[in-house]
C-alpha positions as CSV (number, residue, x, y, z in Angstrom):
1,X,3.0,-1.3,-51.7
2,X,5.6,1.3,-50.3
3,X,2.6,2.9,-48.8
4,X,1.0,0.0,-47.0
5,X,4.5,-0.6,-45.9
6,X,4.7,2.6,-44.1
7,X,1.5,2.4,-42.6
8,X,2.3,-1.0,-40.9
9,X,5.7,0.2,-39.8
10,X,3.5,3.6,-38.3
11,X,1.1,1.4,-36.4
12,X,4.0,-0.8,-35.0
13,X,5.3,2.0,-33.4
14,X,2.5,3.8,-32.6
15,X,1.8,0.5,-30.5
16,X,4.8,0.0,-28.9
17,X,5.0,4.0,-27.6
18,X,1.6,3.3,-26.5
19,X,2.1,-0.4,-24.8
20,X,5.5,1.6,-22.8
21,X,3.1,4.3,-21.6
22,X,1.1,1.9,-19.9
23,X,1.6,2.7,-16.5
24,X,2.7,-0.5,-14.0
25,X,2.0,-1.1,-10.2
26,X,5.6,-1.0,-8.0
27,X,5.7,-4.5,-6.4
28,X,7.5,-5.7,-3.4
29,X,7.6,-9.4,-2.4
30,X,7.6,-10.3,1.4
31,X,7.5,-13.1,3.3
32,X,4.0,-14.2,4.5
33,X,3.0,-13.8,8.2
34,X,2.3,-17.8,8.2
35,X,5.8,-18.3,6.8
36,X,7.7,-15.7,9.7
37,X,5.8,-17.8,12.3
38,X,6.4,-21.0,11.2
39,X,10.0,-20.2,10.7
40,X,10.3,-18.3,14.3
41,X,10.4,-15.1,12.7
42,X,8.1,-13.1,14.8
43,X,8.5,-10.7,17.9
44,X,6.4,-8.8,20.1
45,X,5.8,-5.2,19.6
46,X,3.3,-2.9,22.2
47,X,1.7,0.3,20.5
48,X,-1.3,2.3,22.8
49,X,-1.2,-0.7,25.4
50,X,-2.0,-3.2,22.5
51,X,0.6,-6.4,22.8
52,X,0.8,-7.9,18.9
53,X,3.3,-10.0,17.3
54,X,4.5,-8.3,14.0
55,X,6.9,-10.4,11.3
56,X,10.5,-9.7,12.1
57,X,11.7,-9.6,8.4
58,X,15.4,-8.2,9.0
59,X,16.1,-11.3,11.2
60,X,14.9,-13.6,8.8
61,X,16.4,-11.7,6.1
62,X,19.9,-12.1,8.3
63,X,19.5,-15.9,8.9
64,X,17.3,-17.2,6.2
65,X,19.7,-17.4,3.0
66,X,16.8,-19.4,1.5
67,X,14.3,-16.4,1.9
68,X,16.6,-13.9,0.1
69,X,17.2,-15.9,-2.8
70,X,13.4,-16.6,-3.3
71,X,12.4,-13.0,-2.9
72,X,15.1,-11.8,-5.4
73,X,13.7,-15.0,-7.8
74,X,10.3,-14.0,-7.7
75,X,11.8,-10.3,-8.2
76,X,13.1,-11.5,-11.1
77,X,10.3,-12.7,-12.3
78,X,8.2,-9.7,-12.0
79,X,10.7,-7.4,-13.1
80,X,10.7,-9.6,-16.4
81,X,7.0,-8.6,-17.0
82,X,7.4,-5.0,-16.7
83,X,6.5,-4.3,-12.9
84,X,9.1,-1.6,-11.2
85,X,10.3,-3.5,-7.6
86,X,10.9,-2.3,-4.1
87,X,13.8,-4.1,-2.4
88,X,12.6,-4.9,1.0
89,X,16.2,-5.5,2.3
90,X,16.9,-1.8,1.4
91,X,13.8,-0.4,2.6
92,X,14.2,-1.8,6.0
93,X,18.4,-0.3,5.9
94,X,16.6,3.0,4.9
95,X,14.0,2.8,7.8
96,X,17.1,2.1,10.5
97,X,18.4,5.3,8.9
98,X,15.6,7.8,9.8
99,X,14.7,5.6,13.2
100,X,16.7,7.6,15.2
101,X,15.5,10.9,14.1
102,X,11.8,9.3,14.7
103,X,12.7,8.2,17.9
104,X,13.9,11.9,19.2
105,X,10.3,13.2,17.5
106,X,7.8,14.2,20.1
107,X,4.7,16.4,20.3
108,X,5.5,20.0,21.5
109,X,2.3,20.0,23.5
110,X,2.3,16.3,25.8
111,X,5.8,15.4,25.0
112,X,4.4,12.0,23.4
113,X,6.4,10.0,20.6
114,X,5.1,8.8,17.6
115,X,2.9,5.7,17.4
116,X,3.4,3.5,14.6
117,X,4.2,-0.3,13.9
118,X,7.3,-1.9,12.1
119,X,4.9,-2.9,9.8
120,X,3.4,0.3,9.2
121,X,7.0,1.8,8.6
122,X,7.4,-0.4,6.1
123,X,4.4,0.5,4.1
124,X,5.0,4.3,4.5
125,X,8.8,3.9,3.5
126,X,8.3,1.7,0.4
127,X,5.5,2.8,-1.0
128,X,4.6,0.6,-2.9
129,X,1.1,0.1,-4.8
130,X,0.9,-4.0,-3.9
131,X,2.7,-6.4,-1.6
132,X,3.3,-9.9,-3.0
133,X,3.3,-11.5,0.0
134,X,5.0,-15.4,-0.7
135,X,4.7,-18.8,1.4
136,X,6.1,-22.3,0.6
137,X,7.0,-25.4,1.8
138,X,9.2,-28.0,0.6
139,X,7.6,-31.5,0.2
140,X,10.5,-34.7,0.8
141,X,10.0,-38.2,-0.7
142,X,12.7,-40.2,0.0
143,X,15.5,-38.6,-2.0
144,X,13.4,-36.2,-4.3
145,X,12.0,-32.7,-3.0
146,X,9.0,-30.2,-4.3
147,X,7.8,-27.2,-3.9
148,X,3.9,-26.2,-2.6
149,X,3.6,-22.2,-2.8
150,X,0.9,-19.5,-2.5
151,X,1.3,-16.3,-3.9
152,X,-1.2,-13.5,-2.9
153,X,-1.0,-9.9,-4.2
154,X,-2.5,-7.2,-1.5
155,X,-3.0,-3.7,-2.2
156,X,-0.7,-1.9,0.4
157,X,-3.7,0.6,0.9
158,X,-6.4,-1.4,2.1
159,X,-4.9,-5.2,2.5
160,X,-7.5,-6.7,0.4
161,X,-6.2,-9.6,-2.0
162,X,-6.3,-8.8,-5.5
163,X,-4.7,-11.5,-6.8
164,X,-3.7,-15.0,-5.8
165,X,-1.9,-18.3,-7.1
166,X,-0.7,-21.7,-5.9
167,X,0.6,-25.3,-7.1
168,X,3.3,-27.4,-6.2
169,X,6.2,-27.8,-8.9
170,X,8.1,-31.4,-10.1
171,X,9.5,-33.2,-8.3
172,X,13.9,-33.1,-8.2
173,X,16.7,-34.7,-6.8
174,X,19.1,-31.9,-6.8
175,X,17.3,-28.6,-7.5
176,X,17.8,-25.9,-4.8
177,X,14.8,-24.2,-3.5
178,X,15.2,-21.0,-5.1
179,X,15.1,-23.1,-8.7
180,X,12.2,-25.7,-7.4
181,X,9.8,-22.6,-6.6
182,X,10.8,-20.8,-9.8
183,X,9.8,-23.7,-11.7
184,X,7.2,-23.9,-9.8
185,X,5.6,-20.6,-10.2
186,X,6.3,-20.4,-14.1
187,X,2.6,-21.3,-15.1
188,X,1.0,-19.5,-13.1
189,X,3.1,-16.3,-13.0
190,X,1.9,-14.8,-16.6
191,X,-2.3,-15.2,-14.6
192,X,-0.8,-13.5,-11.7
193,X,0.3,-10.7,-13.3
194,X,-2.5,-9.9,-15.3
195,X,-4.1,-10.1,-11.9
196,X,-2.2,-7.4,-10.5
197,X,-2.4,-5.1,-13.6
198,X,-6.0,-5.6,-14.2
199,X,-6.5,-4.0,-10.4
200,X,-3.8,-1.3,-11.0
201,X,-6.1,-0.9,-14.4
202,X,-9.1,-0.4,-12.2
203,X,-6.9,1.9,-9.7
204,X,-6.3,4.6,-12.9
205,X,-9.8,4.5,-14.1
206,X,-11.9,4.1,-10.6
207,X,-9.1,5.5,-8.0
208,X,-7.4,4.4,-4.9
209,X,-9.5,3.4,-2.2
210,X,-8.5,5.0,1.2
211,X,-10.6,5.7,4.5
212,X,-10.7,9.4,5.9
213,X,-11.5,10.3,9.7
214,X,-12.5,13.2,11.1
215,X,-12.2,13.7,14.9
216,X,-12.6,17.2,17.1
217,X,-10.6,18.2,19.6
218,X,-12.5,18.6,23.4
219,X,-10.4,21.5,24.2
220,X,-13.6,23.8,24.6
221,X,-12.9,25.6,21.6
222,X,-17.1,25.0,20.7
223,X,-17.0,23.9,17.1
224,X,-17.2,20.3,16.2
225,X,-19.0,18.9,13.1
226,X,-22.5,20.4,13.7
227,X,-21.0,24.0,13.9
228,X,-22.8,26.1,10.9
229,X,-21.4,28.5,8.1
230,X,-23.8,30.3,7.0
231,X,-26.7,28.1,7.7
232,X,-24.8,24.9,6.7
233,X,-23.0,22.4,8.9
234,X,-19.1,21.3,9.0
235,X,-20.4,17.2,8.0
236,X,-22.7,18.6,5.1
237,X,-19.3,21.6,3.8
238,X,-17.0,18.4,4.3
239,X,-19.6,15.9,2.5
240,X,-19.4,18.5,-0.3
241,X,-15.8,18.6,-0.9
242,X,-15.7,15.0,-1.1
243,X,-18.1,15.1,-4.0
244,X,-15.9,17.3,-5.6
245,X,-12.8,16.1,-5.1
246,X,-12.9,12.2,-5.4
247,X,-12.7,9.7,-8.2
248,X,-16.1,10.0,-9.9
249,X,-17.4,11.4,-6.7
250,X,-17.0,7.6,-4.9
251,X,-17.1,7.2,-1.2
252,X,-19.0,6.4,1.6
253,X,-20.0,8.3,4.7
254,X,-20.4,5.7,7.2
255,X,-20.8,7.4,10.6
256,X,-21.5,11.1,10.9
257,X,-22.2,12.8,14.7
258,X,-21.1,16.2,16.1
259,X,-17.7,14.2,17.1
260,X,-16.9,12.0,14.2
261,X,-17.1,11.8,10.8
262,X,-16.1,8.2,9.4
263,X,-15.5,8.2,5.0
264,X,-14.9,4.5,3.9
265,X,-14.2,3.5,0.0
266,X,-12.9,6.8,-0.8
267,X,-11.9,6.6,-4.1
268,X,-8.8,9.2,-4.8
269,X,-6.7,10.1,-8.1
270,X,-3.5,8.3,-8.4
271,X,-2.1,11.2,-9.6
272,X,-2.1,14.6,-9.1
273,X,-2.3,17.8,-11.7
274,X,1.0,17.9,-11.7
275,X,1.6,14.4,-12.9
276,X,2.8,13.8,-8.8
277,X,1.3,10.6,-7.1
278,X,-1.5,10.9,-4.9
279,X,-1.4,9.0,-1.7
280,X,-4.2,9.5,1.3
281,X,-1.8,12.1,3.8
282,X,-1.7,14.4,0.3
283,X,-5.4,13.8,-0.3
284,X,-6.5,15.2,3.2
285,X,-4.0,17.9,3.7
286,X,-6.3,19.7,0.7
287,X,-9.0,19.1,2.7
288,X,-6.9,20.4,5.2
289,X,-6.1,23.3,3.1
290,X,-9.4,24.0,2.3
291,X,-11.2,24.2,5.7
292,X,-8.5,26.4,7.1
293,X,-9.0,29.4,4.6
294,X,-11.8,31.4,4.7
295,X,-14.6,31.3,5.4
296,X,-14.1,28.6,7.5
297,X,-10.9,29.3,9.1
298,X,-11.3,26.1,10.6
299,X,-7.1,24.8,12.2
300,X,-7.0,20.7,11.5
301,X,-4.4,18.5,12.6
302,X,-3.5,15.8,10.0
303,X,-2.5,12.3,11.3
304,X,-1.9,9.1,9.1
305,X,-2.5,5.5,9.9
306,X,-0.8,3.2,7.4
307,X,-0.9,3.8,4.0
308,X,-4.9,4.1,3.9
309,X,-6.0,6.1,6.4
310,X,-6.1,9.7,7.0
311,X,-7.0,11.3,10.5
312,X,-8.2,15.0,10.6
313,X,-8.7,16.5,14.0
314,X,-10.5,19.9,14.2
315,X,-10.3,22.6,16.5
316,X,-6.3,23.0,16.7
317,X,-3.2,22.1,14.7
């Protein structure tokens, strides 16, 4: 009996230390771009000639107490079920931080400052694996008031939805919004998590799907993607290392000329050897690496678009 005892008591443990190694997606809730607009939340912002309007989320932040206290109750709720949070009221203090030393940043060869939108700051400052981005509306009948919400998970790498709920809560006389959508939510939120960790699931055992570019330079230096080592060309030596190097060798070459090489649904480690996380800027830079040693000797510049995207230019650094 003793000895049955201690065999439960082993496997208990043995499946809580292994249920606490299970690995969870960081979250961070935001405020949908229907919701900013609706609410006024928007401005303009101009990147390469390009006029688009981009959520202003510090001003709602500022003037929307109702926002704040549903972000940190949805927080809450996620946080309950295991899933590390980004605060996206202290990621956007710790972007003002470094936007003056971005703003004095220019290239030492044209003098040009760095492109990039508020929105894409965000994503490269936080980090985070999925954005819960949040919408409701609050329904009045006579005295009593509701809740209608969507929820929709997006992997901050490629902005595909992974995961998605909606309803509309009781009805109250009294409840304040943050409460109403709470109550709301509570069905549905146990689903919508599973949602999210059965894509973070797939993200460990499949990899992180990113896009890599490869441009060349027209400064005359006369190599460009058809240039040959020993009897092979740059696209087929590149092709190769992405066989190698990827998540069960997954991608995609979808355009390949002397000019431009386009890799879509590349599928990269979440981690790296040393137990570092993998993101697409530290993926390419060993590409990077790699065609800059011999024999190729081959000087890239490495540019990053967002999260997802990785930009290698041949021909000069």
């Amino acid at each position: 009996m003793r000895k049955l005892i201690g065999t439960l008591i082993f496997l208990t443990v043995m499946g809580q230390a292994a249920f606490a190694q299970v690995k969870k997606p960081t979250i961070m809730v935001i405020p949908a771009d229907a919701w900013c607009a609706n609410n006024n939340y928007m401005r303009s912002y101009e990147a390469q000639g390009v006029k688009t309007d981009v959520p202003d989320y510090k001003s709602a932040l500022q003037n929307d107490i109702d926002l704040l206290n549903v972000i940190t109750k949805i927080g809450e709720l996620m946080a309950e079920r295991g899933f590390p949070l980004k605060d996206l009221s202290s990621t956007i203090r710790s972007m003002e931080q470094s936007s003056a030393e971005n703003q004095m940043l220019t290239s030492s060869a044209s003098g040009a400052s760095l492109a990039e939108t508020p929105y894409e700051q965000l994503l490269n400052r936080a980090k985070a694996d999925i954005l819960v981005e949040l919408v409701w509306k609050i329904n009045v009948t006579g005295p009593k008031r509701s809740v209608t919400y969507t929820l929709r998970g997006l992997d901050a790498y490629t902005n595909k939805q992974i995961a998605a709920a909606t309803g509309t809560g009781a009805t109250s006389l009294s409840a304040e919004t943050p409460v109403l959508l709470e109550e709301a939510v509570l069905n549905n939120m146990d689903n919508f998590a599973s949602q999210l960790q059965a894509h973070f699931d797939d993200l460990q055992t499949n990899g992180r799907e990113v896009n890599v570019e490869i441009l060349v330079f027209d400064n005359g230096s006369g190599k460009n993607l058809e240039t040959e080592f020993d009897g092979e060309m740059l696209t087929d030596i590149i092709d190769g290392w992405m066989y190698n190097n990827t998540q069960e060798h997954r991608y995609n070459v979808s355009d390949a000329t002397e000019n431009r090489m386009l890799l879509e649904q590349v599928r990269i480690p979440l981690y790296r050897e040393n137990g570092m996380p993998m993101d697409t800027r530290s993926f390419a830079n060993n590409l990077r690496r790699y065609l800059r040693a011999a024999p190729y000797n081959v000087e890239c510049k490495l540019l990053t678009k967002g999260l997802g995207k990785a930009i290698l230019v041949i021909g000069e650094k």
